[in-house]
VOGU-3710 file (C-alpha; in Angstrom, 3 decimals, decimal comma):
1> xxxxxxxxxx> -0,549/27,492/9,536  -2,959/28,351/12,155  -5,819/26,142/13,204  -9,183/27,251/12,204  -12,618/27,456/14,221  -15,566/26,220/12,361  -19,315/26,424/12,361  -20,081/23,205/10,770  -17,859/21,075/13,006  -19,478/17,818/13,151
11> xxxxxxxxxx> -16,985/16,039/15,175  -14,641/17,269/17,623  -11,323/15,867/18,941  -10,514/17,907/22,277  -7,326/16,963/23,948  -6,790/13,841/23,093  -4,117/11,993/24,625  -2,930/8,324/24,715  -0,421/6,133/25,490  0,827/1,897/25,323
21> xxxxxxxxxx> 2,860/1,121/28,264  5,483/3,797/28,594  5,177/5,227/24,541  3,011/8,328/24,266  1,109/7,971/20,812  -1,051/10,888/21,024  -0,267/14,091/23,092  -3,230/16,171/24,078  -4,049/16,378/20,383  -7,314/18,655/19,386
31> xxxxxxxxxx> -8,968/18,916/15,467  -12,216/19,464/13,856  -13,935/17,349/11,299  -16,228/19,424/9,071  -19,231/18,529/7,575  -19,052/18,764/3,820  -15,805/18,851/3,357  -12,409/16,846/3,093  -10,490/17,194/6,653  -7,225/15,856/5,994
41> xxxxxxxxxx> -5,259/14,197/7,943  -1,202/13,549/7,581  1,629/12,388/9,147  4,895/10,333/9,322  4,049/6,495/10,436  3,802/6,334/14,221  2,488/9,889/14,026  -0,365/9,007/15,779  -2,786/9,178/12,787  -4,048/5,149/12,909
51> xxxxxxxxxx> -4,136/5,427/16,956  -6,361/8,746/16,305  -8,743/7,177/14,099  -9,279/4,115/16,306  -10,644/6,303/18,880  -12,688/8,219/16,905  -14,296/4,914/15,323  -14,094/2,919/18,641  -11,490/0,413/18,601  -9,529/2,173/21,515
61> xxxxxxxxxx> -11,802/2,923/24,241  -9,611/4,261/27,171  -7,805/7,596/26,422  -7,410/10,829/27,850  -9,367/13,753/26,873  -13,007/13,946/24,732  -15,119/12,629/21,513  -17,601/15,425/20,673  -20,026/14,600/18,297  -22,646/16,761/16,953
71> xxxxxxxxxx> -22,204/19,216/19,886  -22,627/16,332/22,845  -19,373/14,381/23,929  -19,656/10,466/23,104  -17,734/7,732/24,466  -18,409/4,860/22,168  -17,602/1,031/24,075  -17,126/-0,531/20,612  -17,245/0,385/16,955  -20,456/-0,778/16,102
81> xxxxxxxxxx> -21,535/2,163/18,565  -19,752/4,447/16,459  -21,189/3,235/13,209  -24,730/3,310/14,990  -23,740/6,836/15,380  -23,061/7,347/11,633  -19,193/6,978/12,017  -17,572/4,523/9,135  -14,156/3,883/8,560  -12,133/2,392/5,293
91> xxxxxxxxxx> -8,752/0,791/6,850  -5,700/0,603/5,476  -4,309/-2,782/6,361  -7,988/-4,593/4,617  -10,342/-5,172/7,446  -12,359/-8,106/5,502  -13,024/-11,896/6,259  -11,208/-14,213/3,077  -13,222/-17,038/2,927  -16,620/-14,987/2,950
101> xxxxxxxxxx> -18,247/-13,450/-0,299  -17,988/-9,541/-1,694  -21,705/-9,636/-0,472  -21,048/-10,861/2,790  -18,075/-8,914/3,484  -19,602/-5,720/2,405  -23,241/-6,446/4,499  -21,129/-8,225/7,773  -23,714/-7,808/10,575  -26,258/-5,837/8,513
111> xxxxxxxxxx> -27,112/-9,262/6,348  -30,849/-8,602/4,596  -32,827/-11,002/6,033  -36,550/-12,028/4,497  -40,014/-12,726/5,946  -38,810/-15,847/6,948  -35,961/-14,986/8,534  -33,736/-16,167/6,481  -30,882/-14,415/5,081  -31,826/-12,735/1,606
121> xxxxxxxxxx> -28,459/-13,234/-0,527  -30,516/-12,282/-3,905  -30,989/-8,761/-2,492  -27,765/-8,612/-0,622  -26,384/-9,483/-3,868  -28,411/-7,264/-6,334  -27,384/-4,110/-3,584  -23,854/-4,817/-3,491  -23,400/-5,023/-7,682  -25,312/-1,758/-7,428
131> xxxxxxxxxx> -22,502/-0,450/-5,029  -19,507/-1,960/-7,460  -20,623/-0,829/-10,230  -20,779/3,272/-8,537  -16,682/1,907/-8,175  -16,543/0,434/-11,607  -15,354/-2,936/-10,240  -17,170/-5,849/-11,963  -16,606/-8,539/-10,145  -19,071/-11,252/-9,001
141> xxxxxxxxxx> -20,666/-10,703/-5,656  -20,925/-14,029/-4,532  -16,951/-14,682/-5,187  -14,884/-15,291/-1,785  -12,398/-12,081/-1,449  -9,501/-14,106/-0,702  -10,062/-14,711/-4,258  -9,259/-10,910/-5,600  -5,971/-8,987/-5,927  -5,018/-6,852/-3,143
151> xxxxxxxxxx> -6,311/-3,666/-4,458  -9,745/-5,025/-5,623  -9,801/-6,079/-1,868  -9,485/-2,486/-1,107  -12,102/-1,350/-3,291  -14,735/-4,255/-1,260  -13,686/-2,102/2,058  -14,840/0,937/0,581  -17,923/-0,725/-0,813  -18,356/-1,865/2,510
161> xxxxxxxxxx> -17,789/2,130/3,569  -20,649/3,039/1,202  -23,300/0,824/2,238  -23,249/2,362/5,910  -24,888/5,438/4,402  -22,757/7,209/7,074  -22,787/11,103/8,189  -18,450/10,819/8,722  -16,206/8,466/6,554  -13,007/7,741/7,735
171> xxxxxxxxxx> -10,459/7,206/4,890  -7,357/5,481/5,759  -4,817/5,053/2,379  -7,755/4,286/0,316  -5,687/4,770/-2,900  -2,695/2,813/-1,323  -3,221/0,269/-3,275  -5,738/0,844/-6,050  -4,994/2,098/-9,677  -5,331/5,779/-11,281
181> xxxxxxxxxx> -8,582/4,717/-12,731  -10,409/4,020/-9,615  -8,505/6,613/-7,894  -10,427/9,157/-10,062  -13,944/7,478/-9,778  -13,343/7,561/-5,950  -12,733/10,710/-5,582  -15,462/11,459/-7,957  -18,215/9,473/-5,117  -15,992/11,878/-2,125
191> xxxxxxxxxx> -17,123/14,741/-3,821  -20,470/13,481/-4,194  -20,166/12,718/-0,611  -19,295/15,943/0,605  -21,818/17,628/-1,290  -24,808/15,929/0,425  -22,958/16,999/3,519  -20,674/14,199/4,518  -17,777/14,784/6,454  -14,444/12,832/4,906
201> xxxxxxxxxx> -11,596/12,346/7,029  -8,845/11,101/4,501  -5,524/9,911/5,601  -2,856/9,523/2,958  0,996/9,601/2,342  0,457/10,691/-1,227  0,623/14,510/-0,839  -0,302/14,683/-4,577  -3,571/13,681/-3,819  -4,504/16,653/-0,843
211> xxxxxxxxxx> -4,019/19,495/-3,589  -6,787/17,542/-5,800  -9,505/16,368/-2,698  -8,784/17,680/0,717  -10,392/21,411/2,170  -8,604/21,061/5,085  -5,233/19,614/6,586  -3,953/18,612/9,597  -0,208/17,731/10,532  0,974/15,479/13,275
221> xxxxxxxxxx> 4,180/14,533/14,234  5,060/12,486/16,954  1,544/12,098/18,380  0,697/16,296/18,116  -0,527/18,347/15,768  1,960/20,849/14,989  -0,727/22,565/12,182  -3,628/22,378/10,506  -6,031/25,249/8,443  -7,542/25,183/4,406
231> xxxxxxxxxx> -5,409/23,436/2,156  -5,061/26,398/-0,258  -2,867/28,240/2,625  -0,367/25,214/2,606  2,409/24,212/-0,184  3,586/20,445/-0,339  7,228/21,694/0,968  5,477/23,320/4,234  3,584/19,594/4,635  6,504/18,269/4,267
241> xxxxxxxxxx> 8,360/20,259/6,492  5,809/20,114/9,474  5,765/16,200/9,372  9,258/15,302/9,286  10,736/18,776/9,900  13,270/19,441/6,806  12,674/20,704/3,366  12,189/18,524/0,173  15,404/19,572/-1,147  16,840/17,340/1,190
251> xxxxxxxxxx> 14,807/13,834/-0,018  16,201/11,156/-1,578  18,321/11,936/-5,421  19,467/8,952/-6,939  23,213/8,376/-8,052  23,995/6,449/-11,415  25,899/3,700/-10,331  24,549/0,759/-13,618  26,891/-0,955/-15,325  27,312/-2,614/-18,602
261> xxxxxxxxxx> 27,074/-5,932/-17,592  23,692/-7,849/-17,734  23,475/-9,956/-14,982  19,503/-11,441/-15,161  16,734/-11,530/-18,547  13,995/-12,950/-19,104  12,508/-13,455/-22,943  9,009/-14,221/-23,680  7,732/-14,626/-21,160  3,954/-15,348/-20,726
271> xxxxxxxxxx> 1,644/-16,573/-18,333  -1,947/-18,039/-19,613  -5,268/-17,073/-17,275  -6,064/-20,384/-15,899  -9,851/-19,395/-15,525  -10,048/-18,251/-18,988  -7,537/-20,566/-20,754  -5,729/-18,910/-24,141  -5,848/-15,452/-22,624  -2,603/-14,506/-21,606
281> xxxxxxxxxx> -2,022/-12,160/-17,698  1,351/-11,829/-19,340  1,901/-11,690/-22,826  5,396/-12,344/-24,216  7,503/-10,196/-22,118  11,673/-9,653/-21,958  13,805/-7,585/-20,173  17,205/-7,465/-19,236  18,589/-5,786/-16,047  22,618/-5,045/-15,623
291> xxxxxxxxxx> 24,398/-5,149/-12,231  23,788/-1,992/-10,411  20,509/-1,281/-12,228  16,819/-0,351/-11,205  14,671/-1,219/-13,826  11,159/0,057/-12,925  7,805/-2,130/-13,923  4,992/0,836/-14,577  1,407/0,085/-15,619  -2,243/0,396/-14,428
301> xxxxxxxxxx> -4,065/-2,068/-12,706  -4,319/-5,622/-14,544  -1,541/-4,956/-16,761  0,616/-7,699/-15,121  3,029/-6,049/-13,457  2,909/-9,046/-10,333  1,847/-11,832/-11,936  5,056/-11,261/-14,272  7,466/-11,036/-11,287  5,745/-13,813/-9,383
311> xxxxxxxxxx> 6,036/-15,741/-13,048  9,938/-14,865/-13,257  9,756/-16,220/-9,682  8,515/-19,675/-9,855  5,166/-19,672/-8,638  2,735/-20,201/-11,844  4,910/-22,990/-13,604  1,838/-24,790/-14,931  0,945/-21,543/-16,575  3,566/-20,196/-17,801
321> xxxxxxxxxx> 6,390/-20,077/-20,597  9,757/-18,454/-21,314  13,085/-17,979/-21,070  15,146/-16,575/-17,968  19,241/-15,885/-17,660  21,421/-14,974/-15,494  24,815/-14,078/-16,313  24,338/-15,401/-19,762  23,312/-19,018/-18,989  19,903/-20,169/-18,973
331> xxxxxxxxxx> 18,647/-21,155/-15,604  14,896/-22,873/-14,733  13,105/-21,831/-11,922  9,652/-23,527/-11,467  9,620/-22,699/-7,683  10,259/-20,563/-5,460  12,914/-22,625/-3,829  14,828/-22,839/-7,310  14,145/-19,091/-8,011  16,157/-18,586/-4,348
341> xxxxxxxxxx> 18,913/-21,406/-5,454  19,273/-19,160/-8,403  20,038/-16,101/-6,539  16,798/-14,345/-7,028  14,464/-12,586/-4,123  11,139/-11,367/-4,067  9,395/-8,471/-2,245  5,714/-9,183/-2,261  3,521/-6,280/-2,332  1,732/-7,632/0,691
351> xxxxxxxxxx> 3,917/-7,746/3,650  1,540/-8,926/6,236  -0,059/-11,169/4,352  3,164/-12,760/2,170  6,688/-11,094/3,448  6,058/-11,618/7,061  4,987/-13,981/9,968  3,485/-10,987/12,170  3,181/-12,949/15,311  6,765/-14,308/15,048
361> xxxxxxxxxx> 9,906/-12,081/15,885  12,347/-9,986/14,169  15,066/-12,439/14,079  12,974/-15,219/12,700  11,130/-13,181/10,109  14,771/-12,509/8,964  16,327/-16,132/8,485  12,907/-17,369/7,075  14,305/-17,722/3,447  17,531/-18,584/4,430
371> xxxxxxxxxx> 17,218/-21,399/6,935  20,698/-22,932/5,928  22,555/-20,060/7,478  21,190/-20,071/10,795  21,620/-24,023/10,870  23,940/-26,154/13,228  24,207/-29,806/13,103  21,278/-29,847/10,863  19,294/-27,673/14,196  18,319/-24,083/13,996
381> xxxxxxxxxx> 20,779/-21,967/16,297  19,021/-18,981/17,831  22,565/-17,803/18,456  23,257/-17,792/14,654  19,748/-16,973/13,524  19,796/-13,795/16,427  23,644/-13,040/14,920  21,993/-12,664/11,571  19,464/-10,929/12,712  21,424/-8,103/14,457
391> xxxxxxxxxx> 23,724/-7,509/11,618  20,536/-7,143/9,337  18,974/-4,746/11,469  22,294/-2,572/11,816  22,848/-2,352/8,382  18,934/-1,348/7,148  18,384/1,177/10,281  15,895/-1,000/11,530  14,319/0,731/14,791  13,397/-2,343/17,153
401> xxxxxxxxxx> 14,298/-2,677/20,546  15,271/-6,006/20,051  15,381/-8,739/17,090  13,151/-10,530/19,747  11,012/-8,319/19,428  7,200/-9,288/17,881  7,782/-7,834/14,494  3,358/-6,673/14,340  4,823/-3,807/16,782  6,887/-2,497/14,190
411> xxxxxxxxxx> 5,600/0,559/12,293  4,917/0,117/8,712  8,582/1,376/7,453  10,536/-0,809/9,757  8,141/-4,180/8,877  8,999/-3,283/5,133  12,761/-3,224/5,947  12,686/-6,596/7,663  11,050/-8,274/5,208  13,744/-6,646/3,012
421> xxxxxxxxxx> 16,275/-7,935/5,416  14,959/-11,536/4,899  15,486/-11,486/1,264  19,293/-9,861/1,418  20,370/-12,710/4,191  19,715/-15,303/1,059  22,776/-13,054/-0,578  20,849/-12,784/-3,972  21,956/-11,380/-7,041  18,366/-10,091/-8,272
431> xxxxxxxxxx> 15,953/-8,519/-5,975  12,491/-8,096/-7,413  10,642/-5,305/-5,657  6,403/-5,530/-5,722  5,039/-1,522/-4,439  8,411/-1,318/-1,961  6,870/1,771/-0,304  3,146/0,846/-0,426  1,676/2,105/2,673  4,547/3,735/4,351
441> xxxxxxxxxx> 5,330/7,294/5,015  7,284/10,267/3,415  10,321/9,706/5,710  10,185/5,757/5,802  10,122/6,134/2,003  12,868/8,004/1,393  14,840/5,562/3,568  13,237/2,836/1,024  15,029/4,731/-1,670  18,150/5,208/0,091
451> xxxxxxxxxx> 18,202/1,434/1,212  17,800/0,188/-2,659  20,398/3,205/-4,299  22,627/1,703/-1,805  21,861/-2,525/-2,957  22,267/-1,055/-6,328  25,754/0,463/-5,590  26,835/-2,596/-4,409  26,171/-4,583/-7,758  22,732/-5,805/-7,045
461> xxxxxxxxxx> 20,595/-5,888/-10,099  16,671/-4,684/-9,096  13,437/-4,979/-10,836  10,677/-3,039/-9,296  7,102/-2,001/-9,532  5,501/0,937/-8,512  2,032/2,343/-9,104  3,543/5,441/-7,969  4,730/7,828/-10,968  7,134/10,648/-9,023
471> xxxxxxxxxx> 8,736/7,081/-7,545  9,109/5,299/-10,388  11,386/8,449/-12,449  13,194/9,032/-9,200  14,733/5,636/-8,667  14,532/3,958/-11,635  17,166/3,766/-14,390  15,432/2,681/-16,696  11,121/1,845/-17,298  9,396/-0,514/-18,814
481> xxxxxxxxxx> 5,600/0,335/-19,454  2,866/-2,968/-19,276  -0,546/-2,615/-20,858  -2,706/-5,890/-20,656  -0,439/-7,901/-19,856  1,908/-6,681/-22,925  5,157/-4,435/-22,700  4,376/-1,179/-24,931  7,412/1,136/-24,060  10,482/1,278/-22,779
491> xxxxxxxxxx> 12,387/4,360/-21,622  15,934/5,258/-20,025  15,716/7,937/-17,178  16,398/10,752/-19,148  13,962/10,037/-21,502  11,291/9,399/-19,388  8,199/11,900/-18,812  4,871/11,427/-16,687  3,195/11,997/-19,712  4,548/9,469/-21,565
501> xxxxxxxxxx> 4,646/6,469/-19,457  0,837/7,096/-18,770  0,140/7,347/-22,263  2,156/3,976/-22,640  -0,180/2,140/-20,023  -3,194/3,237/-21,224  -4,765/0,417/-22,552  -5,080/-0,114/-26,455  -8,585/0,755/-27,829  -8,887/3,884/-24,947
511> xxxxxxxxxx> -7,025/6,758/-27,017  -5,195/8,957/-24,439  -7,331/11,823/-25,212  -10,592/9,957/-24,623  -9,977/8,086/-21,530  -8,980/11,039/-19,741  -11,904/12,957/-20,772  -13,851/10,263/-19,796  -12,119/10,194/-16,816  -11,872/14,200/-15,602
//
């Protein structure tokens, strides 16, 4: 795939290069972003792609090499130079403040301010339901977003996107963590985007999603960009190929290795919306799981998917009912610290925000849930806790120089695997797994897989969620579908079609037929 010259390119990369202390992240890299259309950008994690953005919006401002923009070359000090020159960007890992509103978050340093000088929150609200409601998210504007689930969080940073009325939008993940439902109105406002002449630069792992939205595509791997040219000359297998440099064939397949014997259930249960009393999150939901088993969790946004494993996990006992088992006798867990006693672990679908201390190291990021281990004479060890630590990082492949090391500098993949790690040093006999892969790329992925295939082999019963369809059928024995909170299908592997699980989650009262029309 050969890179293309363009007319209508609005900004201009030109041999870009840049490096932290002795690791090159970018090596003389050079793309176009054209107006009007969807430049895509891919690449494994550490690729370069995040470092790449931040110096096109501003956040890195020594590098080698040259910003043109609009035919004259830029330098911008800071981003708010870059968003004065009608550069926005949507970030992946959410770029909002918790304890301030939707309103404020999506107007920070742009507040409407009235005669008086005062800041206007009636119009700053009024402007920002206007906004939502182009998103379909109806959510109150004056509610603090530490309030919200992580991906209505991510539709606030695109809102946020929006209001800058921006000639380039910069599109990191956007869908990483939103449903199919928003997905499609998204894309619906980057093609209304594009046709006014907005350039979109959108970064994603999903390659599903460049054959629906992108014109363009670039690859990079290991800070270069080894091609780029119109989507339409490309096939997922040659994407695949440039970025981690071997066909599809050889991803991840996995073996059958369940067995008979049910090791955790749950029965009924339900957990009651405390803001809206007899309305139930979860509504009366069982499952068993047998050693060796993945049973996958599929539905669309709000159908309960986390709220039922944080429920199974102890953290809404004043909220919730039911029965859970584990090898046949009933256990209680109304924490988290009896859901660990009990053998049970729990992969949040937030790492940085719930799996991991960022500014703490590898080692202690590891022993976090399992204190006890790395304890000697009632003192923490560092000799024990780094011994742990080390044999962790051995047996998951996690890259780090050291298990001293600060585990923020770890690349998305490796973070996930450590806060993996933490949860398999408590020895547990259930592993519940909230969006595994969320945010990580192709290659980090398919170690994912690998990594749980492997847990499963060894007798480890898993329950996990995925909003991701292809992942779900690939590593899953067996699926159960949520809808509102309720379970509405169950299927075994081989029984299992795209088609049917969606129709499954649809939500009662939205025939299939309709809500996709609706939708498309």
């Amino acid at each position: 795939m050969a890179p293309s010259k363009t007319d209508n390119a609005v900004l201009q990369a030109r041999s870009i290069s840049k490096a932290f202390g002795g690791i090159q992240a970018l090596n003389d890299v050079s793309l176009e972003i054209c107006a009007g259309k969807v430049n895509a950008i891919v690449g494994e994690n550490g690729a370069g792609k995040s470092t790449l953005m931040k110096i096109l919006s501003g956040m890195y401002t020594e590098y080698e090499g040259q910003i043109v923009l609009d035919g004259r070359t830029v330098a911008f000090a800071n981003p708010a130079e870059a968003q004065d020159s009608g550069i926005a960007m949507i970030h992946q890992e959410l770029n909002l403040i918790p304890h301030l509103s939707v309103a404020e978050n999506v107007f920070l340093g742009r507040e409407f301010v009235s005669r008086m000088g005062l800041i206007d929150y009636r119009a700053m609200h009024n402007e920002t339901t206007r906004i939502l409601k182009r998103l379909d998210l109806d959510i109150d504007p004056r509610v603090a977003v530490s309030g919200l689930r992580v991906g209505q969080q991510q539709v606030v940073e695109i809102a946020h996107a929006l209001s800058l009325d921006a000639c380039i939008v910069i599109m990191d993940e956007p869908t990483s963590a939103i449903s199919d439902h928003e997905i499609e109105i998204l894309f619906g406002l980057i093609r209304s985007l594009t046709a006014r002449g907005v350039a979109v630069v959108y970064i994603t792992h999903k390659l599903d999603e460049l054959f629906q939205i992108a014109d363009t595509v670039a690859v990079l791997r290991d800070g270069s960009v080894v091609g780029s040219g119109p989507i339409e000359e490309v096939t997922q297998d040659d994407i695949v190929r440039m970025m981690v440099g071997r066909d599809m064939k050889d991803f991840f397949v996995k073996a059958d290795v369940a067995t008979a014997q049910v090791v955790f259930a749950v029965s009924d249960i339900c957990l009651v919306d405390p803001a809206r009393g007899a309305d139930y999150v979860v509504d009366h939901v069982s499952f068993e799981v047998k050693a060796g088993e993945v049973l996958g969790l599929f539905g669309l946004m709000g159908a309960g998917r986390t709220e039922l494993l944080e429920t199974v996990f102890g953290l809404h006992p004043n909220h919730s009912s039911g029965d859970i088992f584990l090898d046949g006798r009933q256990i209680e867990i109304d924490s988290p610290i009896d859901a660990i006693s009990s053998g049970v672990g729990f992969v949040t679908e937030d790492r940085k925000a719930e799996g991991l201390i960022l500014e703490m190291s590898v080692a202690a990021n590891i022993s976090l849930a399992g204190l006890a281990q790395t304890e000697r004479f009632k003192l923490l060890s560092s000799r024990l806790e780094n011994r742990l630590a080390a044999d962790h990082v051995k047996r998951l492949g996690i890259k780090t120089p050291s298990v001293k090391q600060i585990v923020e500098n770890l690349s998305g993949g490796n973070q996930q695997k450590v806060v993996i790690a933490k949860w398999l040093a408590t020895d547990p006999r259930v592993l519940l797994l909230d969006e595994p892969t969320r945010g990580i790329d192709i290659n980090a992925k398919n170690e994912i897989y690998k990594l749980v295939s492997e847990l499963a082999g060894a007798g480890l019963s898993i329950v996990m969620v995925s909003c991701e369809l292809p992942e779900i059928m690939a590593i899953c024995d067996r699926v159960i579908v949520l809808s509102e909170g309720r379970q509405t299908a169950e299927f075994t592997s081989s029984q299992a079609t795209q088609e049917l699980i969606m129709k499954a989650a649809i939500p009662q009262g939205q025939g299939s037929l309709n809500y996709w029309d609706k939708e498309c």
